[in-house]
C-alpha positions in Angstrom: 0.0 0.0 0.0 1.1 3.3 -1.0 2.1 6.0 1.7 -0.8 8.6 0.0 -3.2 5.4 0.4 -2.4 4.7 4.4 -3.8 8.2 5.2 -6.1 8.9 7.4 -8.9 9.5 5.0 -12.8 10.4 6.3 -14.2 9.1 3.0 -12.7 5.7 3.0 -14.4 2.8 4.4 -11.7 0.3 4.2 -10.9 -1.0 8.1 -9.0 -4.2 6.8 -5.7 -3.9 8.2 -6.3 -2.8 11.1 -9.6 -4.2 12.6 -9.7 -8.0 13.3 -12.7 -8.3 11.1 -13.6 -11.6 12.0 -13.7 -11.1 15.0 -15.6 -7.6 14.9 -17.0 -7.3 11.7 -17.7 -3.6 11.5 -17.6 -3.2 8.1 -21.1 -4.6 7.5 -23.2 -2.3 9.3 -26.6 -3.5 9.5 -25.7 -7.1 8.8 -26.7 -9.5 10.8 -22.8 -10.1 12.0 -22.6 -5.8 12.9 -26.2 -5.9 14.6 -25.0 -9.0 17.0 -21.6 -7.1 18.2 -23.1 -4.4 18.6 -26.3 -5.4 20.5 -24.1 -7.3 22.9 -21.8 -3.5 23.2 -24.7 -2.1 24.5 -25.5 -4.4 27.1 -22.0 -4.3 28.5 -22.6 -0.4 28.4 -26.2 -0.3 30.0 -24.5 -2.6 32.6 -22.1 -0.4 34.2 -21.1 2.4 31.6 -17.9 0.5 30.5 -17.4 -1.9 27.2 -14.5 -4.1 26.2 -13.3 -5.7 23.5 -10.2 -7.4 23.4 -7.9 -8.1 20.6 -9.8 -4.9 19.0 -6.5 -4.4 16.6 -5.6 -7.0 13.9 -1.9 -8.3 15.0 0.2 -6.6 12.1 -1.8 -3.2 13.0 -1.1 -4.0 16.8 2.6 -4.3 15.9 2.4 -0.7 14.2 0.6 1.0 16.8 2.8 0.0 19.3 6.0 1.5 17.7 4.0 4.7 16.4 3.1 5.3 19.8 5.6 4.4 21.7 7.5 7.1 19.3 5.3 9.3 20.0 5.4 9.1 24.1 9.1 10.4 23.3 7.2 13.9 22.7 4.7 13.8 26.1 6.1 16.2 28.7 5.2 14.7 31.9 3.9 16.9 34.3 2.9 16.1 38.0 0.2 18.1 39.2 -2.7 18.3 41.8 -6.2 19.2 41.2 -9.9 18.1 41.6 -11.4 15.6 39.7 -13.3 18.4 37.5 -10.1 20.4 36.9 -12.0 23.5 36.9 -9.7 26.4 39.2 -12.1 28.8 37.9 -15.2 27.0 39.2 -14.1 25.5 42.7 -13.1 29.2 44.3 -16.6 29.6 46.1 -16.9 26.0 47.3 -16.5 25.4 51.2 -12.7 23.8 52.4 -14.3 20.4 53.6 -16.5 20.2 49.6 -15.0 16.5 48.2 -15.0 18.7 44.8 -12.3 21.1 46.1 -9.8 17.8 47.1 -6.7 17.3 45.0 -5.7 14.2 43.4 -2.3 13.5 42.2 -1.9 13.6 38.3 1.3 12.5 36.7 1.8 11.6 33.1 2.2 13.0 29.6 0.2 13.7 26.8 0.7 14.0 23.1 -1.8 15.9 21.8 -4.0 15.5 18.2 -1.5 18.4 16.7 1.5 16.2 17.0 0.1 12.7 15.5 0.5 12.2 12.1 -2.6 11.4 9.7 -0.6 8.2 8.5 -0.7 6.2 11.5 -2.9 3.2 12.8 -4.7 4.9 15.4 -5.6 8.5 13.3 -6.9 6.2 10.2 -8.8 4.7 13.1 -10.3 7.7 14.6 -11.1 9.8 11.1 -13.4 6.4 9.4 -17.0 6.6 8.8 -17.0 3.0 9.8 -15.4 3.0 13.1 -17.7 6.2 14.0 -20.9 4.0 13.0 -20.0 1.7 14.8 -19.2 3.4 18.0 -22.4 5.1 17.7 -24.3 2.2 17.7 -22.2 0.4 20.7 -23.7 4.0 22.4 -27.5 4.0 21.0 -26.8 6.9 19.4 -27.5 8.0 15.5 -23.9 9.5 15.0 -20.7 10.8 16.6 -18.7 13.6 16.1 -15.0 13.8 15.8 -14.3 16.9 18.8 -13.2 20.3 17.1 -10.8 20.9 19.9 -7.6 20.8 18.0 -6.0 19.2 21.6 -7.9 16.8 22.9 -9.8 15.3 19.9 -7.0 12.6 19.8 -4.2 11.9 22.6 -1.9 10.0 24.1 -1.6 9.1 27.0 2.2 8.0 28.9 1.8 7.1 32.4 5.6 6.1 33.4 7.3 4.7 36.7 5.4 6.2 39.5 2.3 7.9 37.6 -1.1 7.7 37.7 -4.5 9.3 36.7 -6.2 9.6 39.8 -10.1 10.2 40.2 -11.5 12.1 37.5 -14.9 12.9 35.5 -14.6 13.6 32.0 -16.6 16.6 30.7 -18.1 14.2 27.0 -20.6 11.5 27.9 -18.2 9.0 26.8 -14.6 8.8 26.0 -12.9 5.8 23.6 -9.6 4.7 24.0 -7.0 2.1 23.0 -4.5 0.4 24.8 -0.9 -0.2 22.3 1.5 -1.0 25.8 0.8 -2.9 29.5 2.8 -1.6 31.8 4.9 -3.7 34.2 2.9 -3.7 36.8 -0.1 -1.4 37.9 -2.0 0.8 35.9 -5.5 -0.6 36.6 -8.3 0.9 35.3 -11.2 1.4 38.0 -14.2 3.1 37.8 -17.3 3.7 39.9 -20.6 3.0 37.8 -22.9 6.1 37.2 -21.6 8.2 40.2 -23.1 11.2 39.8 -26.4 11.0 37.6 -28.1 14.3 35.7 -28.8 17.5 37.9 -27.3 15.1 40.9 -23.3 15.4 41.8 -23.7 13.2 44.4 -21.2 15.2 46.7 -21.8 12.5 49.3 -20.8 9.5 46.8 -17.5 11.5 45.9 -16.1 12.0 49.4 -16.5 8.3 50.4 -14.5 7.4 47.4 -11.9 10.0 47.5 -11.4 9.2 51.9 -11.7 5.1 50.5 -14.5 4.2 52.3 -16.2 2.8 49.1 -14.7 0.1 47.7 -17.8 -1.8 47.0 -18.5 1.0 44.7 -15.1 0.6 42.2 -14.7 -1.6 39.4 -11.4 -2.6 37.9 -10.8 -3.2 34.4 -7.3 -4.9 33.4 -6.8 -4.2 29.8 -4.1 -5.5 26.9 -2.7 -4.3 24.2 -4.9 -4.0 21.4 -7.9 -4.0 23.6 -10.7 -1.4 22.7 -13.2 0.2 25.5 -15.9 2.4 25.5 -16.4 4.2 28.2 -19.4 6.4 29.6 -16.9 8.7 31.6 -19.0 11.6 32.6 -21.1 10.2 34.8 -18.5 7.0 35.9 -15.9 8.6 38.5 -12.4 6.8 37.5 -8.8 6.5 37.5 -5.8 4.6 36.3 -3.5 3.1 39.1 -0.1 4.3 40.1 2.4 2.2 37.2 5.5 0.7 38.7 8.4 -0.6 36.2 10.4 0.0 33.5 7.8 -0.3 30.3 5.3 2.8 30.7 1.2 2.5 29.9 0.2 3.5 26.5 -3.4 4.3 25.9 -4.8 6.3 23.1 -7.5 8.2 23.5 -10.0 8.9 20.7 -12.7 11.6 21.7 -15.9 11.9 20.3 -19.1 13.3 20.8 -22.7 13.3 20.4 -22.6 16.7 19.1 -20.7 19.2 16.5 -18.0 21.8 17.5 -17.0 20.4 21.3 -14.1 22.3 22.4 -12.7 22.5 26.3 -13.3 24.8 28.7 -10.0 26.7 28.9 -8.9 26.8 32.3 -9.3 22.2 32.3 -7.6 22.5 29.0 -4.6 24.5 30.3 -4.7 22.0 34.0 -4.7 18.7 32.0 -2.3 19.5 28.4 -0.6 22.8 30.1 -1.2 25.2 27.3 -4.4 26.4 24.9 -5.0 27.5 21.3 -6.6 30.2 20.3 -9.6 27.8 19.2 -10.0 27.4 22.9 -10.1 30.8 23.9 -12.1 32.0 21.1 -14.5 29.4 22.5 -14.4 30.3 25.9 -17.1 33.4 25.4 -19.7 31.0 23.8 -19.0 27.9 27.1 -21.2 28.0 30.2 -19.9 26.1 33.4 -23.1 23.5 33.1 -24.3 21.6 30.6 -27.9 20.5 29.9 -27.9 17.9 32.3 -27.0 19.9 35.1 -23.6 18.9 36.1 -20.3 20.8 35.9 -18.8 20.3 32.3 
């Protein structure tokens, strides 16, 4: 195949390559084979908000993502900083000292942001096909996704090394997708805490047992491989990655969607999780309000 031809390309429906087919065979959508994957997606997702499918990633495409990427983590500047889990400075000012939304979590990792990953490789042909999109709407009950306009965060990155973590976070879309090209050593969980907070309900209460520990019947883990896909309802699921301990860092891609045109992030979370903005962001800031439609803190 031709360097031209192994661009990402939003007209192309071609997944072979990359997709084990047989496995998931996305490229038949409304065939009896698409309609079965996916009805079983969304039973895993109405579950607990969280979907897996392992082995996601053909082998030979596995092999390529994982050296893309891991070329890529060279790039991510890790950064070690403390915040809430909304990551909103701006927003958390007026809130009492003892509020569980004012307590600060530990973030350490690196990022490389959409601006920095070329259109040739595995996981941006991934993110830019009709056919992956149509199918991730449908794991989601949803007529279509929409690739995020944010020119950061629409497709990352994400290195935790030796002695990182993601700790307890919301994400500000409904959902989030992500792919996971390298295990680390040890560590690195994925846990989660099932519809946390629900619409016009934070559930301050819920938060605080979770952040002091005192709710582990709550948290879910989720131990994932290389080449694994999830799908992941993140606003509403409080979770976190484990602290990683070895050598061989966790590399997970994230690949952001949404269930709407033109999403762009707030800029003050923007700046707190990739430590800079564009001016996409900022000229964005005048049209975003600090709640969405469903009443929680974006």
């Amino acid at each position: 195949m031709s360097t031209l031809a192994r661009f990402a390309d939003p007209e192309s429906d071609r997944l072979d390559g990359i997709v084990d087919l047989e496995r998931y065979p996305i490229e038949r959508p409304g065939s009896p084979e698409w309609c079965a994957v996916v009805a079983d997606a969304r039973v895993s997702i109405e579950a607990d908000g969280c979907l897996s499918l392992p082995g996601f990633l053909d082998a030979d495409a596995l092999t390529d993502a994982h050296a893309e990427v891991a070329s890529l983590a060279g790039k991510a500047v890790r950064r070690e900083a403390w915040s809430s889990v909304y990551a909103r400075i701006e927003l958390e000012g007026d809130m009492a000292p003892d509020d569980p939304r004012r307590v600060e979590v530990r973030r350490c990792l690196g990022h490389v942001t959409r601006d920095q990953i070329a259109p040739d490789t595995v996981v941006a042909r991934l993110y830019a096909s009709p056919v992956f999109k149509a199918f991730v709407a449908g794991c989601l009950g949803l007529e279509r996704v929409y690739e995020y306009a944010d020119p950061l965060a629409g497709l990352i990155v994400t290195v935790v090394p030796d002695g990182g973590e993601l700790s307890w976070h919301y994400d500000t879309n409904e959902f989030v997708v992500s792919l996971m090209t390298q295990q680390p050593d040890d560590g690195g969980l994925f846990e989660f805490c099932p519809d946390l907070r629900k619409p016009s309900d934070e559930n301050i209460d819920g938060l605080g047992r979770v952040l002091r520990g005192e709710a582990d019947e709550l948290v879910h883990t989720r131990a994932l491989r290389p080449g694994d896909l999830q799908i992941f309802r993140g606003r509403y699921s409080l979770h976190r990655v484990t602290p990683v301990r070895g050598e061989q860092e966790r590399h997970v891609v994230c690949l952001g969607y949404a269930d709407r045109p033109g999403v762009i992030g707030p800029v003050d979370r923007t700046r707190a999780v990739y430590g800079r903005v564009t001016e996409a962001h900022l000229l964005a800031e005048g049209r975003a309000t600090t709640a969405a439609p469903d009443g929680l803190v974006l």
